[in-house]
Legacy VTK file of the C-alpha trace (Angstrom):
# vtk DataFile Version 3.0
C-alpha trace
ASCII
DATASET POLYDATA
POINTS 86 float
115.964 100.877 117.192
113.527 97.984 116.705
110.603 100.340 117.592
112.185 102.844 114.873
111.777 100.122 112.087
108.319 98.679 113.341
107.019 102.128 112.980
108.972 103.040 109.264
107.207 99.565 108.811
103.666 100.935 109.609
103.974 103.883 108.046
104.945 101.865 104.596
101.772 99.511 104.526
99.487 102.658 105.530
100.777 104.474 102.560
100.080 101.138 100.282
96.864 101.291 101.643
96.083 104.980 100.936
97.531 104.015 97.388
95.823 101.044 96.744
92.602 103.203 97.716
93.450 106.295 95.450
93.865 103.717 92.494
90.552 101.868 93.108
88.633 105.324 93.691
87.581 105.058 97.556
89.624 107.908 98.132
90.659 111.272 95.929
93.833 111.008 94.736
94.381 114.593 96.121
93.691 114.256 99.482
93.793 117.924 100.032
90.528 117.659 98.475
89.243 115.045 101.206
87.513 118.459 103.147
86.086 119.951 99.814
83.936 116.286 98.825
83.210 115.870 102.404
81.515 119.109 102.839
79.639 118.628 99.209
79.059 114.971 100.558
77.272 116.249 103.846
75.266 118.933 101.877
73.981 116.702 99.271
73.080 114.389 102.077
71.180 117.109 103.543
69.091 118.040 99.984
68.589 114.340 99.486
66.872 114.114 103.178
64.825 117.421 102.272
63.722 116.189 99.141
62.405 112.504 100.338
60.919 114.538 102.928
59.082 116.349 100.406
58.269 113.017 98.428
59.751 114.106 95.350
60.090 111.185 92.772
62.542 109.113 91.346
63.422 111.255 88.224
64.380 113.694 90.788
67.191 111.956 92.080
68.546 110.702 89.170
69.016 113.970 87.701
70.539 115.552 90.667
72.785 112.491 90.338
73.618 113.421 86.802
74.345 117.245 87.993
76.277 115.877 90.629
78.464 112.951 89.724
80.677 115.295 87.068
81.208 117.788 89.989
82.488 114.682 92.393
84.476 113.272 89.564
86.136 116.518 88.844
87.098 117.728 92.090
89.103 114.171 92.805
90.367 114.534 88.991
92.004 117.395 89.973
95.764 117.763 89.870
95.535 113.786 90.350
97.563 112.079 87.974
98.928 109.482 89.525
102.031 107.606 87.616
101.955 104.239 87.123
104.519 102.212 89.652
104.409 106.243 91.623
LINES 1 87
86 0 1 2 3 4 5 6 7 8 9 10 11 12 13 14 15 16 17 18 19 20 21 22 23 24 25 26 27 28 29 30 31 32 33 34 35 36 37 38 39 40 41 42 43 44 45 46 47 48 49 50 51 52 53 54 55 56 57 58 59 60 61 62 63 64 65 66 67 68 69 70 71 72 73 74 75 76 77 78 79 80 81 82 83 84 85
């Protein structure tokens, strides 16, 4: 029985901590979407090594950070609204 409740008791401070995360934006608030900004994650890593490679300048990167920050922000906006005290 005691391992029962010290394992309900894990469970309960991981799911603060996947809350607490959610709210301060380290994680989506959908984590279904975890796969799809992982995958866009890894490929823009990918461009990003390609295009230092290439020695393209700094205007470069900030507008493919401008293209790219919206399409982040959207896919962890996403069916995320979160109620307060949910």
């Amino acid at each position: 029985m005691e391992r029962l409740a010290a394992a309900k008791a894990v469970v309960g401070v991981i799911e603060k901590e996947i809350d607490l995360r959610q709210r301060i934006g380290l994680l989506p608030r959908d984590l279904a979407n975890l796969p799809r900004m992982e995958n866009l994650v890894f490929l823009l890593d990918a461009v990003v090594a390609k295009l230092r490679e290439r020695g393209a300048g700094p205007e470069v990167f900030e507008e493919l950070e401008a293209i790219m920050t919206p399409l982040l922000q959207e896919i962890d906006d996403a069916d995320s609204i979160v109620p307060v005290g949910a």
